[in-house]
LUMFI-33699 format. One record per residue: residue number from 0; residue in one letter; x, y, z of N, C-alpha, C in turn. Coordinates in steps of 0.05 Angstrom, whole numbers, m for minus. Example, Ala and Ser with C-alpha at 12.3 -4.5 7.8 and 13.67 -1.06 7.14 Angstrom:
! residues 2
0/a/264/m114/156/246/m90/156/264/m66/156 .
1/s/257/m45/142/273/m21/143/258/1/157 .
//
This chain:
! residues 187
0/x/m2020/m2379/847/m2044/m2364/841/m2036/m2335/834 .
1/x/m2044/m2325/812/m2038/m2303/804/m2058/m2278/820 .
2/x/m2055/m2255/814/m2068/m2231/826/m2095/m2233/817 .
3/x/m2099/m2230/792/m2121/m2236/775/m2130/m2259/787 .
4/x/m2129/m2282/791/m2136/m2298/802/m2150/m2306/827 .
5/x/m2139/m2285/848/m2145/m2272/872/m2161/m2266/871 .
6/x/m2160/m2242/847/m2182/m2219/847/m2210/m2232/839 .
7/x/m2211/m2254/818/m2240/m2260/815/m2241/m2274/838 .
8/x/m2224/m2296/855/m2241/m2306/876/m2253/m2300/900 .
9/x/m2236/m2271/897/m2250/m2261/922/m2278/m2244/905 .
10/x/m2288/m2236/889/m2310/m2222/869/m2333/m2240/883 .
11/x/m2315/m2269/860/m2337/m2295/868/m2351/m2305/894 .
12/x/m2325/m2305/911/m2335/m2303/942/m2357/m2286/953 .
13/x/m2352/m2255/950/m2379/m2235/952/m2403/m2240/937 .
14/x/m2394/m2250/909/m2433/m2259/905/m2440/m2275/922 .
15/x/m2429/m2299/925/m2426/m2315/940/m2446/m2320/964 .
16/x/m2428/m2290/979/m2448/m2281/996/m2470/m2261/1003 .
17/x/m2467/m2252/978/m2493/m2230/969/m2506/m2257/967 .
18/x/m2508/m2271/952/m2535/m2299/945/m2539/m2313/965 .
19/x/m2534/m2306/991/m2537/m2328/1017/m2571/m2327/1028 .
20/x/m2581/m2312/1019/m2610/m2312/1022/m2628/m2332/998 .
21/x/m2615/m2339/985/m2626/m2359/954/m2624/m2382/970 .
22/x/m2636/m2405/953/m2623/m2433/962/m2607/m2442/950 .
23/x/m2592/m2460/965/m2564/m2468/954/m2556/m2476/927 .
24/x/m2572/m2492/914/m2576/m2502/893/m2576/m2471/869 .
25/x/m2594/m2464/879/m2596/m2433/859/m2565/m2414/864 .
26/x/m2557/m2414/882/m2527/m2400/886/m2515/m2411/873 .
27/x/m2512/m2434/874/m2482/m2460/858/m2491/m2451/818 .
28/x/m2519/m2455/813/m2522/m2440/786/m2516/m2419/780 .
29/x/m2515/m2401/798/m2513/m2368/791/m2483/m2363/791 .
30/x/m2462/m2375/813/m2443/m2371/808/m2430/m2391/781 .
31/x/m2427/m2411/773/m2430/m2434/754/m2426/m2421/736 .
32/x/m2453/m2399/728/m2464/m2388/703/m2447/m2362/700 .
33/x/m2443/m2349/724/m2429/m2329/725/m2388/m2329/724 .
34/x/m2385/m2350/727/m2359/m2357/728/m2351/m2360/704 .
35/x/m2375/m2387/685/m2373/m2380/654/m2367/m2357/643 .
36/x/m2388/m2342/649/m2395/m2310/623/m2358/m2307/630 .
37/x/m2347/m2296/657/m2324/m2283/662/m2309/m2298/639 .
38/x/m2306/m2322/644/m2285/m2343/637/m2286/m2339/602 .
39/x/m2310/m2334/592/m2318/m2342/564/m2305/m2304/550 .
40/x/m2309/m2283/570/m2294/m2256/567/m2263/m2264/567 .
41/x/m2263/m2269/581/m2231/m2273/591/m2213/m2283/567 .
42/x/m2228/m2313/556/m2213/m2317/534/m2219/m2303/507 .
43/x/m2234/m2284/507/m2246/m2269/487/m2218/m2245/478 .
44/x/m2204/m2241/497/m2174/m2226/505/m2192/m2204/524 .
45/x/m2208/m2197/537/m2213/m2172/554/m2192/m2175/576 .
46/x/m2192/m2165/588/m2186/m2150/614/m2197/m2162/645 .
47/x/m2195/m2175/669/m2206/m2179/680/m2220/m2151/698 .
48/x/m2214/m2138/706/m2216/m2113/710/m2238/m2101/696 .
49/x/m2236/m2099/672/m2255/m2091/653/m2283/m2103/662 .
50/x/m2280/m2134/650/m2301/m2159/660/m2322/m2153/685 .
51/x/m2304/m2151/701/m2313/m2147/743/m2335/m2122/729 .
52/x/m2317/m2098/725/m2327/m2070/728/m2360/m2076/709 .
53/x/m2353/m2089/689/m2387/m2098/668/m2409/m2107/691 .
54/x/m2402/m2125/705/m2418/m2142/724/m2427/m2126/747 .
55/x/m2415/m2099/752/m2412/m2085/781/m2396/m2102/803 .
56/x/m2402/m2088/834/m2403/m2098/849/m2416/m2128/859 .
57/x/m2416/m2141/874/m2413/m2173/874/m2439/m2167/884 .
58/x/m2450/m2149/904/m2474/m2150/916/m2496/m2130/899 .
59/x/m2482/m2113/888/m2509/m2107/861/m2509/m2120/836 .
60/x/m2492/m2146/836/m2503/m2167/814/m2518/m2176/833 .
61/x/m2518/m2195/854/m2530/m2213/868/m2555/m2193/871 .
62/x/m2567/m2170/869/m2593/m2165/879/m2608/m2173/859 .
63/x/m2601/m2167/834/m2626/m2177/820/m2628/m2211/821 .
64/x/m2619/m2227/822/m2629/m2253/834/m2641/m2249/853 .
65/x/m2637/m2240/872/m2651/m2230/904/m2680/m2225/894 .
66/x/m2671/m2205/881/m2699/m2191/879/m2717/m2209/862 .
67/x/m2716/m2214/839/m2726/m2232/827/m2741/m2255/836 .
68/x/m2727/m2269/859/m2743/m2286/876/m2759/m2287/899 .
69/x/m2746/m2261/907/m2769/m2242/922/m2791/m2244/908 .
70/x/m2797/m2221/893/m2825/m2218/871/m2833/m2239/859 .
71/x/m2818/m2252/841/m2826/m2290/852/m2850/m2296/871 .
72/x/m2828/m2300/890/m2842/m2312/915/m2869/m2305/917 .
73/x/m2866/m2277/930/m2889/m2261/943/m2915/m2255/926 .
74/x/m2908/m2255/885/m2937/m2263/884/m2946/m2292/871 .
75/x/m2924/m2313/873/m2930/m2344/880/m2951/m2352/908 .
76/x/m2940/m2341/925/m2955/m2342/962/m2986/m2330/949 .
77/x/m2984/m2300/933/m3002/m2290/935/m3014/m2274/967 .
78/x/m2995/m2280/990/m3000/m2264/1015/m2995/m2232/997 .
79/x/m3013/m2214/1019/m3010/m2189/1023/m2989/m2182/1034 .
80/x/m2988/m2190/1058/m2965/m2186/1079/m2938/m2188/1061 .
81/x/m2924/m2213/1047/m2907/m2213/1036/m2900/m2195/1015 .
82/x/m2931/m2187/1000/m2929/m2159/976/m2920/m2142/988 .
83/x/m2927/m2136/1016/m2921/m2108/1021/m2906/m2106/1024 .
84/x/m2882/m2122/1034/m2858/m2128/1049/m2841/m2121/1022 .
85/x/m2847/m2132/998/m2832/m2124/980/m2834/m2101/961 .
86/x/m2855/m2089/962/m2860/m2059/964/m2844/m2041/979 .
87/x/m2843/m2044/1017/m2825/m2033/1030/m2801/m2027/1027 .
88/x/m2786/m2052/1023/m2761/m2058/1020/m2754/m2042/991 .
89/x/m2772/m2031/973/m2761/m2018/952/m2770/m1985/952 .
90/x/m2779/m1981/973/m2791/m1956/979/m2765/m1929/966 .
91/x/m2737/m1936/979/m2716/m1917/974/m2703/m1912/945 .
92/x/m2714/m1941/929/m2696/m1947/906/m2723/m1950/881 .
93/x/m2745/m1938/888/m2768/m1943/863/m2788/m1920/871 .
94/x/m2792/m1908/844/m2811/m1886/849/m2840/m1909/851 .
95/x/m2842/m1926/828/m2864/m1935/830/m2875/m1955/858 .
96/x/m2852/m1958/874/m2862/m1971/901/m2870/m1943/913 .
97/x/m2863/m1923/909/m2882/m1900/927/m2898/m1892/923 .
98/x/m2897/m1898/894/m2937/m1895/883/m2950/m1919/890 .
99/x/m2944/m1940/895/m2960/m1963/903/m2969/m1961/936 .
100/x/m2947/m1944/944/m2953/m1948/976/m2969/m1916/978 .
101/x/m2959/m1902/958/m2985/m1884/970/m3019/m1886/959 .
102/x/m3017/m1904/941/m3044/m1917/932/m3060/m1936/954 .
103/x/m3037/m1953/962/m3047/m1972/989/m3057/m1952/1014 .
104/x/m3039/m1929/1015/m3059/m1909/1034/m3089/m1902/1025 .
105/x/m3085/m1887/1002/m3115/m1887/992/m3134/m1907/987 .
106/x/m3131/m1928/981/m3149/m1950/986/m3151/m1954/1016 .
107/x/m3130/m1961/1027/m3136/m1964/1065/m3156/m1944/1069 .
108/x/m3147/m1919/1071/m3162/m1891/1073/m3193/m1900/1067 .
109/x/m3201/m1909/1048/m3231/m1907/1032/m3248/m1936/1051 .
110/x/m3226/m1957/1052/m3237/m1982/1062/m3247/m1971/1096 .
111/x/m3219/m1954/1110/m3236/m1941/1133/m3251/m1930/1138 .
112/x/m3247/m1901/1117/m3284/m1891/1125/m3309/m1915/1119 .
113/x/m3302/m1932/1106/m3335/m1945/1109/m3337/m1964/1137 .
114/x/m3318/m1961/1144/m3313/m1981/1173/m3325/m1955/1192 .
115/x/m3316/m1934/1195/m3321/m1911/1217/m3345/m1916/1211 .
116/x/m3356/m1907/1184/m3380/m1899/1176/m3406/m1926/1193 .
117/x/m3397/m1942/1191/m3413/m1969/1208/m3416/m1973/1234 .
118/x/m3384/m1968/1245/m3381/m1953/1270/m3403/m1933/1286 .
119/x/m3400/m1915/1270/m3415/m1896/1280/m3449/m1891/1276 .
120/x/m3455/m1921/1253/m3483/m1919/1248/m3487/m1931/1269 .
121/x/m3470/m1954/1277/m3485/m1974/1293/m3487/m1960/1332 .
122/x/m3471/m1943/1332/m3470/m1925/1355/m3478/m1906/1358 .
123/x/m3486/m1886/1338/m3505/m1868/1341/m3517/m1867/1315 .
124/x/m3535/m1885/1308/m3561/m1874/1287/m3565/m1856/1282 .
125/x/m3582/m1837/1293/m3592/m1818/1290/m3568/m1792/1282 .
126/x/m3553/m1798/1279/m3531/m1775/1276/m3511/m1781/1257 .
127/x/m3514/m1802/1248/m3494/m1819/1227/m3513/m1823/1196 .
128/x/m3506/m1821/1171/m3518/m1821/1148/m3504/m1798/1125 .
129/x/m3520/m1807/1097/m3504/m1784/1085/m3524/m1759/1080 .
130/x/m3521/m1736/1092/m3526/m1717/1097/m3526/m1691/1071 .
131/x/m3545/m1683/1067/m3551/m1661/1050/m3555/m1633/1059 .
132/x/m3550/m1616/1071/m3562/m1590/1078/m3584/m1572/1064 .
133/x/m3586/m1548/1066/m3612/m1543/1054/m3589/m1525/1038 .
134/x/m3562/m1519/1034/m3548/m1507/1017/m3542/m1512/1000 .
135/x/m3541/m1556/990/m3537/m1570/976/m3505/m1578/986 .
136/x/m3495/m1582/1002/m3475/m1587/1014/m3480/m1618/1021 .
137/x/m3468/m1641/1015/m3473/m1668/1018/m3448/m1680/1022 .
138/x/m3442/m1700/1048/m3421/m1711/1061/m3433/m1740/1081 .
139/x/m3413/m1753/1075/m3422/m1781/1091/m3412/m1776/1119 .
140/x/m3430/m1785/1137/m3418/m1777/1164/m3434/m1775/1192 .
141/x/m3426/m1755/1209/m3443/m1755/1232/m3445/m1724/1226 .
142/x/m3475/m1717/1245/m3479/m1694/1248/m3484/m1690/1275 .
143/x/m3478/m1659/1287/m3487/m1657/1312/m3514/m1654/1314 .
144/x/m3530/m1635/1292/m3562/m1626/1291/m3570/m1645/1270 .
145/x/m3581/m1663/1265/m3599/m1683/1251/m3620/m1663/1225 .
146/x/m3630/m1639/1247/m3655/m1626/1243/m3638/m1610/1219 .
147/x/m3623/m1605/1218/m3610/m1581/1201/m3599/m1594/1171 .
148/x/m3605/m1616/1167/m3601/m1640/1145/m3609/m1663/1148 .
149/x/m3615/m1672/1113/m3638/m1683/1109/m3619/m1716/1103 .
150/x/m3616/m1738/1114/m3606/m1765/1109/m3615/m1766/1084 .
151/x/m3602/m1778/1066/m3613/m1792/1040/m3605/m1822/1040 .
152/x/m3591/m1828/1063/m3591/m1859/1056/m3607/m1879/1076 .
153/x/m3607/m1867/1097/m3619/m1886/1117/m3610/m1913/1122 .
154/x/m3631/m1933/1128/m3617/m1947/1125/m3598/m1959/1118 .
155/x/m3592/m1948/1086/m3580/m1961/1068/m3550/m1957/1070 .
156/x/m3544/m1935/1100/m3517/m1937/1097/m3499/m1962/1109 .
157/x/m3521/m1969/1114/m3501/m2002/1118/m3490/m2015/1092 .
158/x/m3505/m2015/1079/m3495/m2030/1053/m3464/m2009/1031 .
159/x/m3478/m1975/1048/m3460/m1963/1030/m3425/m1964/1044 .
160/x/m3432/m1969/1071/m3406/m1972/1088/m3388/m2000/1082 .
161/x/m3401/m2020/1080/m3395/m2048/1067/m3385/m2038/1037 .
162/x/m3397/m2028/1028/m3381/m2023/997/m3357/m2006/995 .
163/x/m3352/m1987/1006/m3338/m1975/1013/m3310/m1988/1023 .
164/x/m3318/m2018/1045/m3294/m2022/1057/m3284/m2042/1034 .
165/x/m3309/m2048/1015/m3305/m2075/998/m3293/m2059/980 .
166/x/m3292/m2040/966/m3284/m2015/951/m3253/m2014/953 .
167/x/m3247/m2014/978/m3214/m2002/993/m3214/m2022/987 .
168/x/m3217/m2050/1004/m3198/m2076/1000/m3194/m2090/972 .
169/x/m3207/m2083/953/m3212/m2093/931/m3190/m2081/910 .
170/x/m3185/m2052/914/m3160/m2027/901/m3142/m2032/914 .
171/x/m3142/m2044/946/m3111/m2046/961/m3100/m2068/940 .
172/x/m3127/m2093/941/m3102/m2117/931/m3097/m2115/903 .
173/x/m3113/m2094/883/m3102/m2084/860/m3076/m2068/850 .
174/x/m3078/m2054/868/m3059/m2034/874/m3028/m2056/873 .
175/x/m3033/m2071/904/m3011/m2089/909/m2993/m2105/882 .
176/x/m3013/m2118/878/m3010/m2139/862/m2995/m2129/823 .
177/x/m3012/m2092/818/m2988/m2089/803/m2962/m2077/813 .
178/x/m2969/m2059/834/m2942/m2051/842/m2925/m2067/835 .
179/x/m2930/m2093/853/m2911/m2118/854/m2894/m2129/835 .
180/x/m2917/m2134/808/m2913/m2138/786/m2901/m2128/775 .
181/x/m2898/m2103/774/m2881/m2075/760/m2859/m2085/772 .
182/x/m2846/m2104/783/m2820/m2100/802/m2807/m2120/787 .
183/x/m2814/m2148/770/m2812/m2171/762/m2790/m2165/737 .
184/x/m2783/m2178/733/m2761/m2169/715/m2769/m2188/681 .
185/x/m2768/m2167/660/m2786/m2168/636/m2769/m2189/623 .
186/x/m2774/m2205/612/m2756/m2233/595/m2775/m2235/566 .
//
């Protein structure tokens, strides 16, 4: 066994084990396919050295398979939980996962105030509503003086608190779902 020879099997070996999170079947293709391309350079007259260095490292080839089946996956499931997980995991390496996760705050954010906002109708009435002053100053919320602003919704902030949370959950899983998408790799 020559040096060169060494050298790709130990390469091969590291995808190898960069792809240990795939299933087996999908590893045996990737390396298969990847052993070709080398093999099909190789007799082309390059360089093995050269070849390796095109491909990178064994474990930043193997991510985009990784990843790929990740984002795959997670919007095949269609879970939340799983989107977000793959949102997280790219938090350090994607601007647009930090615009997605700071969007998921602001939708969370909006879906909670209508939850407080219900909260607090259903526990103190009379002090909960959206509120006008006589300055024209208008905010959803609680007040300490009732008398010093005039409710404009009344009852109706039940329905406006429900919309609100229906509002947030509705932009979270929008939000999610392109984030996500943005991550899929374009063919």
């Amino acid at each position: 066994m020559t040096d060169a020879d060494r050298r790709l099997d130990e390469w091969l070996r590291g995808l190898k084990w960069s792809l240990e999170s795939l299933p087996q079947e999908d590893r045996e293709d990737i390396l298969q396919e990847t052993r070709a391309h080398i093999g099909e350079r190789l007799d082309g007259g390059a360089v093995l050295e050269e070849v390796l260095a095109g491909f990178g490292t064994p474990e930043r080839y193997a991510r985009s398979f990784v990843d790929e089946r990740e984002v795959r996956s997670a919007l095949g499931g269609g879970r939340a939980v799983n989107m977000v997980g793959v949102v997280a995991r790219r938090l350090n390496r994607s601007l647009v996962a930090v615009l997605g996760l700071f969007g998921l705050l602001l939708a969370g954010a909006l879906a909670f105030a209508g939850l407080a906002v219900l909260f607090y109708e259903l526990t103190d009435p009379a002090h909960t509503g959206f509120w006008v002053n006589d300055h024209g100053s208008a905010f959803l919320g609680t007040i300490d003086d009732p008398a010093t602003a005039t409710d404009l919704l009344g009852w109706k902030v039940y329905p406006a608190g429900i919309g609100l949370i229906a509002a947030g959950l509705i932009a979270a899983r929008f939000i999610l779902v392109a984030t996500v998408r943005s991550f899929a790799p374009r063919r």
